[in-house]
C-alpha positions as semicolon CSV with decimal commas, in nm:
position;residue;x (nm);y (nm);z (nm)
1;X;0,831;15,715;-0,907
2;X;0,607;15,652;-1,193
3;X;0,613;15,382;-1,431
4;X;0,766;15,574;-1,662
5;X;1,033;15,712;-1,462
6;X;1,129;15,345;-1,406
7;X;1,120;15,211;-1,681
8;X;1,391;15,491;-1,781
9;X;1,590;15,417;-1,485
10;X;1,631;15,028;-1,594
11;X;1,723;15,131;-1,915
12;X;2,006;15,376;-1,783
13;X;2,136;15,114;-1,569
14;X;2,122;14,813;-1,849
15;X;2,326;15,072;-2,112
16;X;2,528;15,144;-1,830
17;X;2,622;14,751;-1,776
18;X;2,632;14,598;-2,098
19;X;2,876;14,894;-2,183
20;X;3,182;14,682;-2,364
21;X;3,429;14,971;-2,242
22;X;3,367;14,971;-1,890
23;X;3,360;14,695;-1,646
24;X;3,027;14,692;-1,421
25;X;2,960;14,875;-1,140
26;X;2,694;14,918;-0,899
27;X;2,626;15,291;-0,700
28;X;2,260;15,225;-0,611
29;X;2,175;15,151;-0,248
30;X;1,894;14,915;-0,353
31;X;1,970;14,580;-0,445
32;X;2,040;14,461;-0,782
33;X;1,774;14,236;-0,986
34;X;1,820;13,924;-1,152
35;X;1,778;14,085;-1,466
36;X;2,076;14,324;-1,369
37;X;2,273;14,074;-1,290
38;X;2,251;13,849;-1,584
39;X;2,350;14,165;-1,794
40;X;2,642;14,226;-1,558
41;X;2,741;13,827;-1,604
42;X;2,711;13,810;-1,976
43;X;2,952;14,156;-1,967
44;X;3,210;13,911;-1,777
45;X;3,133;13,635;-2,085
46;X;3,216;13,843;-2,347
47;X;3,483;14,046;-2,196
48;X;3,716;13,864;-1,974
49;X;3,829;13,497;-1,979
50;X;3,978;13,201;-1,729
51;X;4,303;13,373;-1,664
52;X;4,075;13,699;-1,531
53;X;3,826;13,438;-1,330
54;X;4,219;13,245;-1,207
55;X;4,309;13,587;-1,074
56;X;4,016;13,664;-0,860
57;X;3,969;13,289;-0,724
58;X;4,319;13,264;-0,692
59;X;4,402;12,905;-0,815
60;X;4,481;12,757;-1,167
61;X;4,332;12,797;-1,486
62;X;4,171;12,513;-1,504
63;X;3,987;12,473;-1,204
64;X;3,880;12,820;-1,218
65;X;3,740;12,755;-1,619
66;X;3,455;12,526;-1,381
67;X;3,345;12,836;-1,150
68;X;3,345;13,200;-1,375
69;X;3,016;13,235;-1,284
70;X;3,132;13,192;-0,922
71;X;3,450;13,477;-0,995
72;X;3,211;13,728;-1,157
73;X;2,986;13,704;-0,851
74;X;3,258;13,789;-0,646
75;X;3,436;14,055;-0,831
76;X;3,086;14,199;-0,859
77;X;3,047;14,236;-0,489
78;X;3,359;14,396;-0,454
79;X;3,204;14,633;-0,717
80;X;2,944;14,748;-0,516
81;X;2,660;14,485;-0,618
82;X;2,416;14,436;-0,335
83;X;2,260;14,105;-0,431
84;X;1,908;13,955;-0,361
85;X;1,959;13,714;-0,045
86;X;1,845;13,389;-0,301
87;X;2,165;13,472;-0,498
88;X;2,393;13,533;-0,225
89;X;2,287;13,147;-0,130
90;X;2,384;13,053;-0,454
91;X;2,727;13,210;-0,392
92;X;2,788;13,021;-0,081
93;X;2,685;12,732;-0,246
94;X;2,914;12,773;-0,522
95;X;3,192;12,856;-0,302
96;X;3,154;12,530;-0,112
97;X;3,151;12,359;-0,406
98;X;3,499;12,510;-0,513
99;X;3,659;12,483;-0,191
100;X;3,582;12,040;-0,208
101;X;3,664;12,042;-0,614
102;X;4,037;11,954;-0,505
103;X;3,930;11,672;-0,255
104;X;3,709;11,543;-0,526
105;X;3,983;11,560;-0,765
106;X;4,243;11,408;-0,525
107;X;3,971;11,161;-0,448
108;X;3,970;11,046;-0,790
109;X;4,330;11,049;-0,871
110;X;4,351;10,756;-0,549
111;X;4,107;10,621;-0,725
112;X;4,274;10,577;-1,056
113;X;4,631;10,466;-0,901
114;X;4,402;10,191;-0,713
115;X;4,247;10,080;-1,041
116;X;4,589;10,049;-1,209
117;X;4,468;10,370;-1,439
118;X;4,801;10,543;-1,611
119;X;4,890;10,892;-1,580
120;X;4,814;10,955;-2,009
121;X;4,518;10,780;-1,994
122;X;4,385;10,980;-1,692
123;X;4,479;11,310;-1,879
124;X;4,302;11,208;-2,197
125;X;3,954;11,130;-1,975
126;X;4,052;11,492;-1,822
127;X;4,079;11,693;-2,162
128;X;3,771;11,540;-2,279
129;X;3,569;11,614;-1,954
130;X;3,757;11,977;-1,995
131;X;3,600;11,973;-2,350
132;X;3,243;11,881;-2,240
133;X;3,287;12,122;-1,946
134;X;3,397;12,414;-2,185
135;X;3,143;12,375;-2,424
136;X;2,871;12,344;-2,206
137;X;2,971;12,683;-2,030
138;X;2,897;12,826;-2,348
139;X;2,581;12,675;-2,465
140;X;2,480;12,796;-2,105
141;X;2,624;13,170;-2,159
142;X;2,456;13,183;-2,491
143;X;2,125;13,034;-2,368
144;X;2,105;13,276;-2,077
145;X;2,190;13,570;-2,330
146;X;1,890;13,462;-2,493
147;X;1,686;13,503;-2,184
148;X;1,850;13,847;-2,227
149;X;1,720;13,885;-2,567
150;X;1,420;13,812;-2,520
151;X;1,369;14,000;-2,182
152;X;1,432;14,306;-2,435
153;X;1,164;14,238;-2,630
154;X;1,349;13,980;-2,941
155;X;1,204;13,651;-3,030
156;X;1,531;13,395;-3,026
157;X;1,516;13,036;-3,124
158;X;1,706;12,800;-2,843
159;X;1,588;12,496;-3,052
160;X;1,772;12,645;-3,347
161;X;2,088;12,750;-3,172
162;X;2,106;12,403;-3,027
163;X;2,102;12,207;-3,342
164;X;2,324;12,439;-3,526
165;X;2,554;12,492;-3,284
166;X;2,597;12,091;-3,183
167;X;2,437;12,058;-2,880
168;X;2,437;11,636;-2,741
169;X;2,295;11,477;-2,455
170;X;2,563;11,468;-2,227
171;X;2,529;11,914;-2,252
172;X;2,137;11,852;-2,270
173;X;2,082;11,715;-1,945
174;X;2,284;12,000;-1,795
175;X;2,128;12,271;-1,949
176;X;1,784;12,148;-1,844
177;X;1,880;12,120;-1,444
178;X;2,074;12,446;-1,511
179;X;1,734;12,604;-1,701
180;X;1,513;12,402;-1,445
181;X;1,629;12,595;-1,116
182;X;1,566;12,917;-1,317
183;X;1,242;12,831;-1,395
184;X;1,170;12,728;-1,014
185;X;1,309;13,055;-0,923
186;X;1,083;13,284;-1,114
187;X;0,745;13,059;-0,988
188;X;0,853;13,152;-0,682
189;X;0,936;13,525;-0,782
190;X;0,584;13,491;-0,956
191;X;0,381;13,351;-0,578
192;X;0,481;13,671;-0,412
193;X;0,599;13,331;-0,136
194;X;0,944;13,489;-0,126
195;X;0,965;13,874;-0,040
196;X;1,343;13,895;-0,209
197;X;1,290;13,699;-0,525
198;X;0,940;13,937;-0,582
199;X;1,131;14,252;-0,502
200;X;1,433;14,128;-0,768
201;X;1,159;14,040;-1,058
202;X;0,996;14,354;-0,910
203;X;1,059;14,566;-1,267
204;X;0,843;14,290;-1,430
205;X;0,458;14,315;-1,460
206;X;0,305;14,000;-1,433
207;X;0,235;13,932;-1,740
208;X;0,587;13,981;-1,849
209;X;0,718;13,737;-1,568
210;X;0,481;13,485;-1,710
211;X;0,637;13,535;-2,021
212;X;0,951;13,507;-1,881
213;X;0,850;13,163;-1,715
214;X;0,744;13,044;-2,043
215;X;1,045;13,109;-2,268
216;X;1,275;12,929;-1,970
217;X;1,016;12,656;-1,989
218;X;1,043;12,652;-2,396
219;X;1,434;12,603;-2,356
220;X;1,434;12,343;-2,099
221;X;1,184;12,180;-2,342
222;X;1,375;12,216;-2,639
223;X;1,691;12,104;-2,464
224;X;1,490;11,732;-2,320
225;X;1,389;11,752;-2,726
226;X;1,777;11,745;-2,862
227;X;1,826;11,460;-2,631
228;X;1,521;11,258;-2,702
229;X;1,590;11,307;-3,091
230;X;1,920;11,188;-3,096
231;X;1,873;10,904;-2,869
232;X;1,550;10,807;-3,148
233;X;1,843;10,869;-3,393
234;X;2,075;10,595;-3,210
235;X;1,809;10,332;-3,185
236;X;1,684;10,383;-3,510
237;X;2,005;10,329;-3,688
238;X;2,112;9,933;-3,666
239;X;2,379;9,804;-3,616
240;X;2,579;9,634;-3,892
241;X;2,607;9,247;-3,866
242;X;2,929;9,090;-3,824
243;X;3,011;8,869;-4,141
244;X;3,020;8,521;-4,014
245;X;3,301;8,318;-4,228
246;X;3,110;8,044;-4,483
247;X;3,348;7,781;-4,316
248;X;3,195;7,878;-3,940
249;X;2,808;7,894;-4,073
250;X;2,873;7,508;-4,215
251;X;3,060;7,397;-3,916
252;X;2,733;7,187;-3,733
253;X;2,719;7,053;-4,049
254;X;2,649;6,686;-4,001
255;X;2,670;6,475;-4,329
256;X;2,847;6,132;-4,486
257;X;3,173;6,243;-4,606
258;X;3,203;5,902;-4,814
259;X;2,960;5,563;-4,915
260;X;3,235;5,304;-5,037
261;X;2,914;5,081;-5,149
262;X;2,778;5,285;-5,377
263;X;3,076;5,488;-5,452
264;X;2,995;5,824;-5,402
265;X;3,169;6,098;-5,199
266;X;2,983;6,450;-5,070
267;X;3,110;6,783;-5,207
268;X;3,180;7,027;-4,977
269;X;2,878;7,214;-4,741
270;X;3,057;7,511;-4,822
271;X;2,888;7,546;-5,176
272;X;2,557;7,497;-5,058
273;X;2,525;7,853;-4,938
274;X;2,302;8,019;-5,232
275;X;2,262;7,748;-5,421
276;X;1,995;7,724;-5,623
277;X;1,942;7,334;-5,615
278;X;2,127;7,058;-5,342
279;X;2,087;6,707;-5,421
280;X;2,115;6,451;-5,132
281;X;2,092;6,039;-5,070
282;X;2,029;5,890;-4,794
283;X;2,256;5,594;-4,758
284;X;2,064;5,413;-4,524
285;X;1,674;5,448;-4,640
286;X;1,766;5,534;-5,006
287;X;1,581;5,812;-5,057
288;X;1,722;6,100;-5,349
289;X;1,652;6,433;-5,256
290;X;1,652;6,781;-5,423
291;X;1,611;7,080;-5,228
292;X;1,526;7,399;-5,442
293;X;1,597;7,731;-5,353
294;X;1,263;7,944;-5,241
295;X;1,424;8,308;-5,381
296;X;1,708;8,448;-5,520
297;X;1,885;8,422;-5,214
298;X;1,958;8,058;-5,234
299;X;1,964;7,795;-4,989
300;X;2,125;7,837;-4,647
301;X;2,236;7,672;-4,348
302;X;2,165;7,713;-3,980
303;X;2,325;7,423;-3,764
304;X;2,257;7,118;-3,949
305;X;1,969;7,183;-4,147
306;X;1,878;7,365;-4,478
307;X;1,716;7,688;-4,495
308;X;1,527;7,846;-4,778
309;X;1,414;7,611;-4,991
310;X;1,080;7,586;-5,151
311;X;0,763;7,325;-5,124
312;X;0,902;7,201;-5,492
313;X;1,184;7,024;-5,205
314;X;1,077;6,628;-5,204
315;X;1,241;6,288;-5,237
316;X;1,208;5,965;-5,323
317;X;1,283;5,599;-5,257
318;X;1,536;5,464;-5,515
319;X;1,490;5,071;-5,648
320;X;1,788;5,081;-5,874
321;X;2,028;5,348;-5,710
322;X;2,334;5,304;-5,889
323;X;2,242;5,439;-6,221
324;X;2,023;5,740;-6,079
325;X;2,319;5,855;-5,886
326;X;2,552;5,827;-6,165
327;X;2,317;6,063;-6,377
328;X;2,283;6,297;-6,057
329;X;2,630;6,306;-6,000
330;X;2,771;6,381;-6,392
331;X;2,437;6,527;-6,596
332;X;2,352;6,810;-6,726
333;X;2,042;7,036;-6,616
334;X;1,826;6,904;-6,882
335;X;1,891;6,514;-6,734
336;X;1,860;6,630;-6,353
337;X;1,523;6,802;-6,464
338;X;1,372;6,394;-6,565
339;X;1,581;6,233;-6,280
340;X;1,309;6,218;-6,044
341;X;1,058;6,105;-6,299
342;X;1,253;5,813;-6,365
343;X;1,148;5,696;-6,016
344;X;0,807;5,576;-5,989
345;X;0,774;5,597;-5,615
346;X;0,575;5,818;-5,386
347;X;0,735;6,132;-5,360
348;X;0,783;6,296;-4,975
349;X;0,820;6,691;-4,905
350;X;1,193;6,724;-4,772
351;X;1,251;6,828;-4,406
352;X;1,567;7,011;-4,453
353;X;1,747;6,847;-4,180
354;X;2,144;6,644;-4,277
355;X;2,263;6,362;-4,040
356;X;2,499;6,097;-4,085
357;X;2,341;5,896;-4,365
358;X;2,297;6,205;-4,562
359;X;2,566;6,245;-4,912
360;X;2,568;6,518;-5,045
361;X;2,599;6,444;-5,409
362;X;2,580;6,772;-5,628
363;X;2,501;7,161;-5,565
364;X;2,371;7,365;-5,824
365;X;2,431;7,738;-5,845
């Protein structure tokens, strides 16, 4: 048979399988190809649904939603498929798989009366893992029909279906294992190693099977990329601050509440935050300070010291405190702006830190 001749017998047998009328069949004594088969299995997609994969597996629904591709592998045996030895491994496989899914589930329900879990919140955790599960079928169906497409000579986008369709990382991972064992597949189709898996690819030239391994490649690539961009997306994006209450950020605060000797009582830390000036005395050195804010923020507080104030901060030792605290305490801007010059002592840059000496005559905001 010429190449000719064979190429028109594939395409007889593709129009005859991705017929939407007819179910599959297979009359050919040879065995089917991989490429056959994936038309036959995306027929199944788009024509029947769980109820029709229920049926053939004979359990429920919703186990048999997790193992179509297992029913249509089995209904297409009984349809005269004679499949390629590697895929008949993957049906055993599959089938083992099914046969411990109720153990496993069992296995987990024990698990969830031993952990005190209750029945609604188990069936919530089920419905969403029946969500993920459904979803990722179908990002799978649609990829593989694009291995379709482009076996038939069009140029799809799996990048582009992913992001528009909603593709995350939990279906990410999956579809690059699923897209993964594909690609191993046809490098080994491509080694001539494996007699079956050559004589399966056998209606592809070498270059095309190259080809072939290269788009697979691109969507396993393009499925890691999803992932990776949305986890850059997560750590990018930071996470709002808690608002801390004023009265917890001034609660270290350690300061003289009240001097009975020279009569003067400390407003509350609470109005320091933003300020733009504090004024403090020490009662037991007798230093006057004024702390000035550094920006537009203000003046903070972390623990028991002042934040955010500027190298204009200093003090100085009082001689006569009495009346300088009485101007601090009652002037006006204009009288707190000569205050310190009234001092003639050596001024000292301020530290920032309160104790238990430390008033805390006047804030300015």
């Amino acid at each position: 048979m010429d190449t000719d001749e064979k190429k028109e017998k594939q395409k007889l047998i593709r129009e005859k399988l991705i017929g939407t009328a007819k179910e599959p069949t297979w009359d050919s004594e040879k065995e089917c190809t991989v490429s056959d088969l994936l038309l036959a299995i995306r027929w199944y997609n788009d024509n029947k649904d769980d109820k029709f994969a229920a049926k053939i597996l004979k359990c429920e629904v919703s186990k048999a939603r997790r193992f179509t591709s297992l029913a249509w592998s089995i209904r297409m045996v009984d349809r005269g498929f004679k499949l390629p030895a590697g895929n008949l491994a993957t049906i055993e496989r599959m089938k083992k798989e099914f046969s411990e899914f109720d153990k496993q589930t069992i296995s987990d329900a024990m698990s969830e009366a031993d952990t005190g879990a209750t029945p609604a919140v188990s069936s919530v955790k089920e419905k969403i893992e029946e969500g993920v599960q459904n979803k990722l079928d179908f990002f799978i169906g649609e990829l593989e029909g694009m291995v379709d497409e482009f076996v038939r000579g069009g140029k799809p986008s799996p990048y582009e279906f992913m992001t528009n369709n909603g593709v995350k990382s939990v279906h990410s991972k999956e579809i690059v294992e699923h897209f993964k064992a594909k690609a191993k597949e046809l490098l080994i189709a491509e080694s001539g190693k494996d007699k079956q898996l050559e004589e399966g690819y056998s209606n592809f030239s070498k270059g095309q099977l190259r080809a072939l391994i290269a788009f697979v490649v691109l969507i396993i690539k393009d499925a890691e990329k999803i992932a990776s961009n949305q986890k850059v997306s997560r750590v990018a994006k930071p996470r709002k601050k808690k608002a801390i209450s004023v009265d917890k950020v001034v609660a270290k605060v350690n300061y003289k509440v009240e001097d009975p000797a020279f009569k003067i009582k400390s407003v509350s830390p609470t109005n320091i935050l933003g300020a733009e000036q504090v004024w403090v005395f020490n009662t037991k050195n007798k230093k006057l300070g004024v702390y000035k804010a550094k920006d537009g923020a203000g003046i903070g507080i972390k623990g028991s010291t002042l934040q955010n104030f500027s190298d204009e901060s200093i003090s100085k030792t009082l001689r006569k405190p009495e009346k300088i605290l009485e101007k601090v305490v009652s002037g006006g801007k204009l009288i707190l702006r000569k205050v310190m010059d009234e001092s003639t002592s050596k001024p000292s840059l301020l530290t920032g830190r309160l104790n238990s000496d430390t008033v805390i005559l006047r804030v300015v905001k």
